[in-house]
N, C-alpha and C positions, 0 to 999 in steps of 0.2 A: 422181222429179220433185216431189211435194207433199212428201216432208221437205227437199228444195233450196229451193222457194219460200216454207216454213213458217218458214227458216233467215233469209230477204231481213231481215227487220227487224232482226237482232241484228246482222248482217253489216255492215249499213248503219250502225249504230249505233257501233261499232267504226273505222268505216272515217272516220266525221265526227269520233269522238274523236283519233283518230291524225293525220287534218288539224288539226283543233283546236291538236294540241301542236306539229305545225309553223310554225303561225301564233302560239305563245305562243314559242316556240324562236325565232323572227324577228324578235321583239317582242323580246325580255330582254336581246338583245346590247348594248344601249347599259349595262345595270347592270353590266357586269362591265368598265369603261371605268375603272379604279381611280383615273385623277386626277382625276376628275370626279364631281361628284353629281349622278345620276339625274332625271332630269324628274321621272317618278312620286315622290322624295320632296319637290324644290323645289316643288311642289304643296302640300303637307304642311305648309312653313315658314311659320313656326317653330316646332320642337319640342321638348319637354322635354327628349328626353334625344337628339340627332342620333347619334351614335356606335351607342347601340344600335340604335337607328331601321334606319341603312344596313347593318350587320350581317346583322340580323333578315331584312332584305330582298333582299341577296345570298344570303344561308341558304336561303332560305324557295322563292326562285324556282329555288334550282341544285337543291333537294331535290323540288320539283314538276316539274323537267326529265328526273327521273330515275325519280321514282316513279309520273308517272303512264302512260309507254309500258311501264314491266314492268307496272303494272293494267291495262292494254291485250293486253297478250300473256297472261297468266294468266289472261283471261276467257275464251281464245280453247278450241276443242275440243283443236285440234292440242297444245297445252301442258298441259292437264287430263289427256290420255292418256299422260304421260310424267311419273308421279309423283315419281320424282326430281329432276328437273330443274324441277318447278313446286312441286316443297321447297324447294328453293333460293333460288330467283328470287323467292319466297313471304318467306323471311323476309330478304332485302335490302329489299325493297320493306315490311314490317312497318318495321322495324328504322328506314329512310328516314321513315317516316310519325310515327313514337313520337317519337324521337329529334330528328329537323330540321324537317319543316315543321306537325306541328302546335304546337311551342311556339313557333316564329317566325311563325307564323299571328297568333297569339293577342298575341302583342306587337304585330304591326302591325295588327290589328284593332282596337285602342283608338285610332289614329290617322285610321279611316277616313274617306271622305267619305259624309257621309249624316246623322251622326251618333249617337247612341246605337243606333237602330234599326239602323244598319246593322251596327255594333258586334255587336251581337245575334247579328245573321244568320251574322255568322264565326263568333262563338266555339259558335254551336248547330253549325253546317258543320263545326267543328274537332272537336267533342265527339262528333259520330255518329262521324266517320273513327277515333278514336281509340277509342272504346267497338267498334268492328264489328271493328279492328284487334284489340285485347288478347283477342273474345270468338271470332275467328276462330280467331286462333291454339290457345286453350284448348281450344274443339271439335276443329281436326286433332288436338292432340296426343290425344284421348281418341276419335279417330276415329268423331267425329260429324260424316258429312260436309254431313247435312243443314243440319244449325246453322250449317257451317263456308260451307257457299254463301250462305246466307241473311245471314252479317255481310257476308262480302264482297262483294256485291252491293252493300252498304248503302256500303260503302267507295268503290265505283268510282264509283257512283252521284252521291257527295258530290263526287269527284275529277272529275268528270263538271261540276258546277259550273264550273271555272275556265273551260271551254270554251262551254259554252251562254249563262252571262251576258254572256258578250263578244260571242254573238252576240246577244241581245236587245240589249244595249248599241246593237250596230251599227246593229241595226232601225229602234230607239228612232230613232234618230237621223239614218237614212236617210228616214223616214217618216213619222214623228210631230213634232208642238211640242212635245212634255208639257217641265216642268221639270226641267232633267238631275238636280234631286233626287231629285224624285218616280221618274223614269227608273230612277236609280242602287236606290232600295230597291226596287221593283216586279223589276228584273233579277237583284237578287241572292234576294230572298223567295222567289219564283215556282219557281227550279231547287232551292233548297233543301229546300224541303216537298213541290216536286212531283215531284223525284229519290226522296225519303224516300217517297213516298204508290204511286207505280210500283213498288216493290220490295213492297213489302208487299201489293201488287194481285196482283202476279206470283207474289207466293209462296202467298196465298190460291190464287190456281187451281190453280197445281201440288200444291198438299195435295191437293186434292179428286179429281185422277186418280187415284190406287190406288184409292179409291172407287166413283170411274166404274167403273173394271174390274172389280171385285168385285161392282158391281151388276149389269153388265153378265153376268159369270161366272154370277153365279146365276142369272139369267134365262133364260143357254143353260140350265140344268142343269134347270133346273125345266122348260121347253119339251121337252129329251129325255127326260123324266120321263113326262111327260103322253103325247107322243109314242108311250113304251114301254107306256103303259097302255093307250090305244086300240088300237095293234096287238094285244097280249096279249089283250081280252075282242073285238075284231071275230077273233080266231082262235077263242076260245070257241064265240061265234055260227056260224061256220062248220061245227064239228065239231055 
């Protein structure tokens, strides 16, 4: 029961990303409406270059539709314990991220609304996904699985963005006046650094368990130590 309830927060976490994509999956069907151009980019207009524009953005969302429920299934235990099959699914989903939606990211991030700042915030979001990406991969292949958690983490984590800003967005705006500017970077900043600051929190502590038990180890050893001494001279004294 306490590794079931130790389990509830990763579970949960997983369970609201996988809503998450439902509600992005619900959301996208208007972009793929091919005689029509998109709300999300008539927002946009006028653009420099439109043709790349809608490209980039049918690219970008069919390649976040796909990669981020396999990051959802390859976080899970059930698919970590089946290394073939989360070899696979491993590099579709690398392959998906390198290749389609971080350079279609990154084109439609100089378009953003927010401006420079928010600009920013993508192409930092695009850069961690793509650095945890190439540095994941590098680690399996040389079977460092530590390293290889620790990117990918960093990976889902980013992919993990599309889903939370949309609920702060929602919040924002459920709730608050603030200026849908101010709204717009505070929602995207906040999941960025605070996805990236959770991974590195998380993996600080987990360093520090083989420690615990090591210190914990010696502590028994030394107590059965001591233990074995006072028995040993109170038999002394006896004799």
């Amino acid at each position: 029961m306490p590794r079931f309830i130790s389990q509830v927060p990763r579970r949960s976490f997983l369970l609201f990303m996988a809503a998450g994509w439902v509600f992005i999956l619900l959301a996208s069907v208007t972009y793929f409406h091919f005689g029509t151009i998109p709300g999300f980019m008539r927002e946009r207009l006028p653009l420099r270059f439109p043709s790349l524009y809608l490209v980039s953005l049918r690219v970008h969302v069919a390649a976040a539709l796909v990669s981020l429920p396999l990051c959802i299934v390859l976080m899970t235990r059930f698919l970590q314990r089946r290394p073939k099959v989360h070899r696979w699914l491993g590099r579709i989903a690398g392959m998906t991220l390198l290749l389609a939606l971080v350079p279609t990211g990154a084109v439609l991030a100089f378009s953003a609304s927010g401006g420079p700042v928010v600009t920013a915030g993508f192409l930092l979001s695009g850069a961690i996904v793509a650095w945890g990406t190439v540095r994941g991969v590098m680690a399996a292949r040389r079977r460092d699985f530590v390293s290889h958690r620790h990117a990918m983490r960093h990976v889902f984590a980013q992919m993990s963005v599309a889903v939370t800003s949309r609920a702060l967005l929602m919040a924002a705006a459920a709730f608050t006046d603030l200026a849908p500017e101010l709204v717009y970077v505070v929602a995207l900043w906040v999941p960025v650094i605070g996805s990236a600051a959770v991974v590195e929190v998380l993996s600080l502590s987990r360093s520090r368990l083989p420690f615990e038990r090591i210190r914990r180890e010696l502590l028994s050893l030394l107590l059965a130590l001591r233990s074995h001494a006072v028995a040993r001279d109170g038999g002394r004294l006896g004799r």
